[in-house]
N, C-alpha and C positions, 0 to 999 in steps of 0.2 A: 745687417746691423751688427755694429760691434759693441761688447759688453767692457766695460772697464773691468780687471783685473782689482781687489782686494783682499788683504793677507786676512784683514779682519774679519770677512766675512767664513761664519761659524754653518752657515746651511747652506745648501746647492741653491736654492734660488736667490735670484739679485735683487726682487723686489722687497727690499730692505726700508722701514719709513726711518729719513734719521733726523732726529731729536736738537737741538741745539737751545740747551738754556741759558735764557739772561742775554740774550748776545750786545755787545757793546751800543750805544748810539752813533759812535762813527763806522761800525757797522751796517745800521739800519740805514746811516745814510747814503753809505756808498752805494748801498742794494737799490735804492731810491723810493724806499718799501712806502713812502705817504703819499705817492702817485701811482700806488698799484691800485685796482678797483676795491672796493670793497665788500665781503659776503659775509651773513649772519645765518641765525639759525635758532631755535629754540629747541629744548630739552627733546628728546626724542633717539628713538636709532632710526638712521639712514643708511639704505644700501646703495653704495657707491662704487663706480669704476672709476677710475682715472685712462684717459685716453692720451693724456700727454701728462709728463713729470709735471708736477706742481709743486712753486714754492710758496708758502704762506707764514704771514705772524700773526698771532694771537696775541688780539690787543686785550679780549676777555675772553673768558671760557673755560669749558677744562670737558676732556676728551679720551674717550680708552677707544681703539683702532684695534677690531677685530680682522684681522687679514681672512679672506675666504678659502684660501691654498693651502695654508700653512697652520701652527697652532697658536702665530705670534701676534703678542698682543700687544701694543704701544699704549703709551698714554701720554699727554701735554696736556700743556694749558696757557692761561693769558702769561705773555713775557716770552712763548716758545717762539723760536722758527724751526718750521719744521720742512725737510724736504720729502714727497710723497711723487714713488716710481711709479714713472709711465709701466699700465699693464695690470696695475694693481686694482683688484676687486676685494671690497671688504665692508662690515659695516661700520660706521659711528655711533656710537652709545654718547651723547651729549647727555654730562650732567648738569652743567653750567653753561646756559644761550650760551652761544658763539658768536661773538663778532670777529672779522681777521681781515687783512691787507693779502691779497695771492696775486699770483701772476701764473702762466703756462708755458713751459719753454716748447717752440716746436719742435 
């Protein structure tokens, strides 16, 4: 497996979740994000792996992403897309249901 290369990244692990606010509507359509399936969720924490990269938006919600490796913390919410690496275990702290459009790339 080959890892991409980033100047940006500030810690030895790759499993980085990255953030993108607001993103454009001829964005969301190019991505095809309103024929991706859709998954919700109510208030709660959730321990999660991710088994393949996933891309998702948040069409509501709001969310702080405890990484289990590391000490990093993320946070989004409705309007985000956000990209989450394959490999990554962590939990969700949902303080606002979630609903969102995702997809898994193989």
């Amino acid at each position: 497996m080959a890892a991409e290369a980033n100047s940006s990244d500030s810690c030895s692990s790759n499993l980085n979740i990255i953030v993108q606010n607001n993103p454009s509507d001829s964005q969301l359509s190019e991505l095809g994000i309103k024929s991706w399936p859709k998954w919700g969720c109510s208030p709660g924490k959730y321990l999660l792996k991710f088994d393949a990269q996933e891309t998702c938006y948040l069409v509501r919600g709001k969310v702080k992403v405890y990484s289990k490796n590391t000490s990093q913390v993320v946070e989004f919410g409705a309007g985000d897309l956000v990209v989450i690496p394959k490999g990554l275990s962590c939990t969700w702290d949902v303080s606002v249901a979630v609903d969102k459009h995702y997809k898994f790339d193989a």
